[in-house]
C-alpha positions in Angstrom: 68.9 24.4 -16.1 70.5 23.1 -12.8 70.2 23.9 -9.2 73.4 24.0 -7.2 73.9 24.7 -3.2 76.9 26.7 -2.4 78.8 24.7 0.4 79.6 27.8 2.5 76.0 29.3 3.1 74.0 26.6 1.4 72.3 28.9 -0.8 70.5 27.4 -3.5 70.5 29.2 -7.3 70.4 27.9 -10.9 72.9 28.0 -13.6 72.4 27.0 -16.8 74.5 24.8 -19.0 76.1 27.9 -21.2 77.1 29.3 -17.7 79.2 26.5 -16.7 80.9 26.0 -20.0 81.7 29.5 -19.9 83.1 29.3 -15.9 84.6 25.6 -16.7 82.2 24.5 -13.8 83.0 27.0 -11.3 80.5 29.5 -10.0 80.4 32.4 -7.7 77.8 32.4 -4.7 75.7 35.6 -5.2 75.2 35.6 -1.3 78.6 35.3 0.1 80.5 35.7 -2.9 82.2 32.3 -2.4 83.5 30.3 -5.2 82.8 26.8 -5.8 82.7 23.9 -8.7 79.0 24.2 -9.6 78.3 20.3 -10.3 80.1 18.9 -7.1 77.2 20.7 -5.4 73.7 20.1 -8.3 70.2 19.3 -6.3 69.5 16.1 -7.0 65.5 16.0 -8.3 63.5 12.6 -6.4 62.9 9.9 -8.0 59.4 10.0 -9.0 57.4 6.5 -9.2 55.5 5.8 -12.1 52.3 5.2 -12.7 51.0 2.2 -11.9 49.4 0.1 -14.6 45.9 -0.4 -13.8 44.5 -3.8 -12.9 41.4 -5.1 -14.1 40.0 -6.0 -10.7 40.3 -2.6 -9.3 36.9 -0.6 -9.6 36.7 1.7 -12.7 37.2 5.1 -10.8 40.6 3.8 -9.3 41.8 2.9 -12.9 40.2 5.9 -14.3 42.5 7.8 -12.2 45.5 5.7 -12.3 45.9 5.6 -16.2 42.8 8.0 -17.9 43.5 7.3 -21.3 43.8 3.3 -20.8 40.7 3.8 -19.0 38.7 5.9 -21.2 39.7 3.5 -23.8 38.2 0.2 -22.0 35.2 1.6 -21.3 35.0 2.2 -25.0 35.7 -0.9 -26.0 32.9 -2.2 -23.0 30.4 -0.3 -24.2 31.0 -1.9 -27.9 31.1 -5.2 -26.8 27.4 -4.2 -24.9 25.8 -2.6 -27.3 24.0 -5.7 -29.2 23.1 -7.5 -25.8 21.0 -4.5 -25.0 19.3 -4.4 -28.7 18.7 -8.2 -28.3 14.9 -8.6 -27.9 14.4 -11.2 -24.8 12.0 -13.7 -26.5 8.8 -13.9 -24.5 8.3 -17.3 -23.3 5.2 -19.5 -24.7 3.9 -20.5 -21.5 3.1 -17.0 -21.1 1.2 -16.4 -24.7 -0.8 -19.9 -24.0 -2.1 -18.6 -20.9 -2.6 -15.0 -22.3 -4.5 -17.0 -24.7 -6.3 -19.0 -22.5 -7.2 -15.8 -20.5 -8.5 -13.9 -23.1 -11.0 -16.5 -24.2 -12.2 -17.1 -21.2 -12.8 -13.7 -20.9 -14.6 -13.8 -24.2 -16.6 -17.0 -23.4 -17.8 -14.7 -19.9 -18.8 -12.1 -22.3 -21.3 -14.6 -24.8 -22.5 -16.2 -22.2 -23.4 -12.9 -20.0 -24.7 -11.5 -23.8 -26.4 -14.4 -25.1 -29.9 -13.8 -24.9 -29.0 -10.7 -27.3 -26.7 -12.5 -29.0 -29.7 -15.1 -29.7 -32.3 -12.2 -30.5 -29.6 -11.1 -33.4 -29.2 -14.0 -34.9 -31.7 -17.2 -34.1 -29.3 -19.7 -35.6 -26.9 -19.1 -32.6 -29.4 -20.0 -29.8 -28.7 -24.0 -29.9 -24.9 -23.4 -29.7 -25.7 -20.7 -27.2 -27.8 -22.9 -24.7 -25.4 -25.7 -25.2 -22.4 -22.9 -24.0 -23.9 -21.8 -20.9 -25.8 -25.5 -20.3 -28.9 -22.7 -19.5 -32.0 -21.5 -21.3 -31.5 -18.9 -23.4 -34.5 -16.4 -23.8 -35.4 -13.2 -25.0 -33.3 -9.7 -23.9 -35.5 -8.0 -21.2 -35.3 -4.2 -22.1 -38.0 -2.3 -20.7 -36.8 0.8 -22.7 -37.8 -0.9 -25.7 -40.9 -1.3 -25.3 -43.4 1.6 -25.3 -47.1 1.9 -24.6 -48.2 3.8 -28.3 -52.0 3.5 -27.1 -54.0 2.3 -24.2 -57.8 2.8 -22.8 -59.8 1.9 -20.3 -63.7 1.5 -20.5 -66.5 0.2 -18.2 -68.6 -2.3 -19.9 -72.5 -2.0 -20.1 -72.8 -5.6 -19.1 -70.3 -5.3 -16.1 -67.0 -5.5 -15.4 -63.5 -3.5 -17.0 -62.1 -3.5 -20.2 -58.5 -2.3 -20.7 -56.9 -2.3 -24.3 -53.2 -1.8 -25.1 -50.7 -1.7 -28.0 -47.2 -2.1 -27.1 -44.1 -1.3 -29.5 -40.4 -2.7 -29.5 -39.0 0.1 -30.4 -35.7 -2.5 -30.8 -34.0 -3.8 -34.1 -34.0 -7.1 -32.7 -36.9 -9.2 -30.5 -37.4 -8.7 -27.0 -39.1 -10.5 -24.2 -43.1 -9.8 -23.7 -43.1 -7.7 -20.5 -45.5 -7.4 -17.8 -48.0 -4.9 -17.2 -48.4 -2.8 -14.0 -52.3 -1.5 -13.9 -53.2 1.3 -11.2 -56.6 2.9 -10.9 -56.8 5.9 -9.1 -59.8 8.1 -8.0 -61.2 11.9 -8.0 -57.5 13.2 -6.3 -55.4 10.4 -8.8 -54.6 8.3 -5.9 -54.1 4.9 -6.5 -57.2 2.8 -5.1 -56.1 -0.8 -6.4 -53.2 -2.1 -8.4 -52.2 -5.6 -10.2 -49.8 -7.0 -11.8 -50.9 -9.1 -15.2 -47.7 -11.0 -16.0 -46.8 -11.4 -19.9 -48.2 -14.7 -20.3 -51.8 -12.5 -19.7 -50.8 -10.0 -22.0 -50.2 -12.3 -25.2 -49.9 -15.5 -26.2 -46.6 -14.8 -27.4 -43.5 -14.5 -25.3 -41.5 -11.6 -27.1 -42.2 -9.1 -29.3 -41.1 -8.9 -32.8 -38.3 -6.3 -33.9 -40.3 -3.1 -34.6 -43.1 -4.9 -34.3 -46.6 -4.0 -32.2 -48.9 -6.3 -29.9 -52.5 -6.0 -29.0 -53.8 -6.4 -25.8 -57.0 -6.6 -24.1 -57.8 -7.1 -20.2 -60.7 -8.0 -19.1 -61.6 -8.0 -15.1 -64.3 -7.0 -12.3 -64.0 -4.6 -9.3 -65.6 -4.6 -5.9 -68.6 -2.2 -5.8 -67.5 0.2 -3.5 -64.1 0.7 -5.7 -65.7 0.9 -8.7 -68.0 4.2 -7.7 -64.8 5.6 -6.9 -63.0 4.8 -9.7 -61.8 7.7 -12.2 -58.7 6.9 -14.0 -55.9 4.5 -14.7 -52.2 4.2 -14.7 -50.2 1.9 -16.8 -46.5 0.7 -17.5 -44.4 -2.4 -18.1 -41.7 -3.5 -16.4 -39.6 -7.0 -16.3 -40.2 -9.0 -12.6 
């Protein structure tokens, strides 16, 4: 199909190729009824560029849009190419796993050293190796939960003076320190009228109490006269100073 401009009243119209094999290349204006050779007068269609092949240092929209296919097929063929560089495990350097490491004993040397007086109470055989670690003494755990008062009484003797007697319990599966021993004696309205302190070394010869094991105690001492006569009852409990 052609379009041809008649040269009178530049109308434009198309004719097709059977047309102007029929006419022998002439053709009547419709408008103005004039008659003219149809190819002397075709429109000429523009010359239309062509694409432009992309270049690689343009940004990937602009090629995109220049050449889609060609595009499309690069970033394929990227993606490929990037596919086992994004698998790849980075290695993890060994500076960083010596000084994780180093970290997490010294966290764990913190932690027996903070523990070792339990530790010790577990298992005797680690107390040398313990002391020698911290470059301290290691003693018995203090737990004043452990330890319970099963029995206790307190008696004025004929010949003078107090008598207090106690049995303390570690209620522990390991040894614990010997604790010391906060007496009160309180009067007629249990308010306190004197109270001391008998540290463990009072209490027992020993300085810890066996696990599950029971001590003995008895404390013997003298009040002032007028505190005695007032003297009806008594408090007791243990406690680490």
């Amino acid at each position: 199909m052609h379009i041809t401009h008649c040269p009178q009243c530049e109308t434009a119209f198309k004719v097709s190729p059977a047309q102007l094999v029929l006419a022998k290349g002439w053709v009547r204006c419709g408008r103005c009824s004039h008659v003219f050779e149809a190819a002397l007068h075709f429109e000429t269609t523009p010359d239309i560029p062509a694409s432009p092949l992309p270049n690689s240092n343009a940004p990937s929209l602009f090629r995109a849009a220049m050449a889609p296919a060609e595009a499309a097929h690069v970033a394929q063929s990227s993606s490929a190419h990037a596919s086992p560089a994004k698998s790849a495990d980075a290695p993890i350097p060994f500076a960083w796993l010596v000084g994780a490491a180093v970290l997490v004993l010294a966290l764990l040397t913190q932690w027996v050293v903070a523990q070792r007086n339990w530790l010790a109470a577990q298992e005797p055989a680690l107390r040398p190796l313990l002391s020698a670690l911290c470059a301290c003494e290691v003693t018995w755990p203090r737990e004043s939960e452990a330890v319970l008062i099963e029995s206790s009484s307190f008696t004025e003797n004929p010949q003078g003076g107090y008598t207090v007697q106690l049995r303390l319990k570690n209620t522990q599966h390991h040894p614990v320190a010997m604790p010391a021993l906060e007496l009160s004696l309180t009067d007629l309205q249990d308010q306190i009228l004197v109270r001391r302190v008998f540290m463990a070394e009072e209490l027992s010869n020993k300085d810890h109490v066996q696990a599950l094991r029971d001590v003995r105690s008895t404390l013997n001492f003298d009040l002032d006269e007028k505190v005695s006569q007032r003297v009806i009852g008594f408090r007791a409990f243990v406690f680490y100073p």
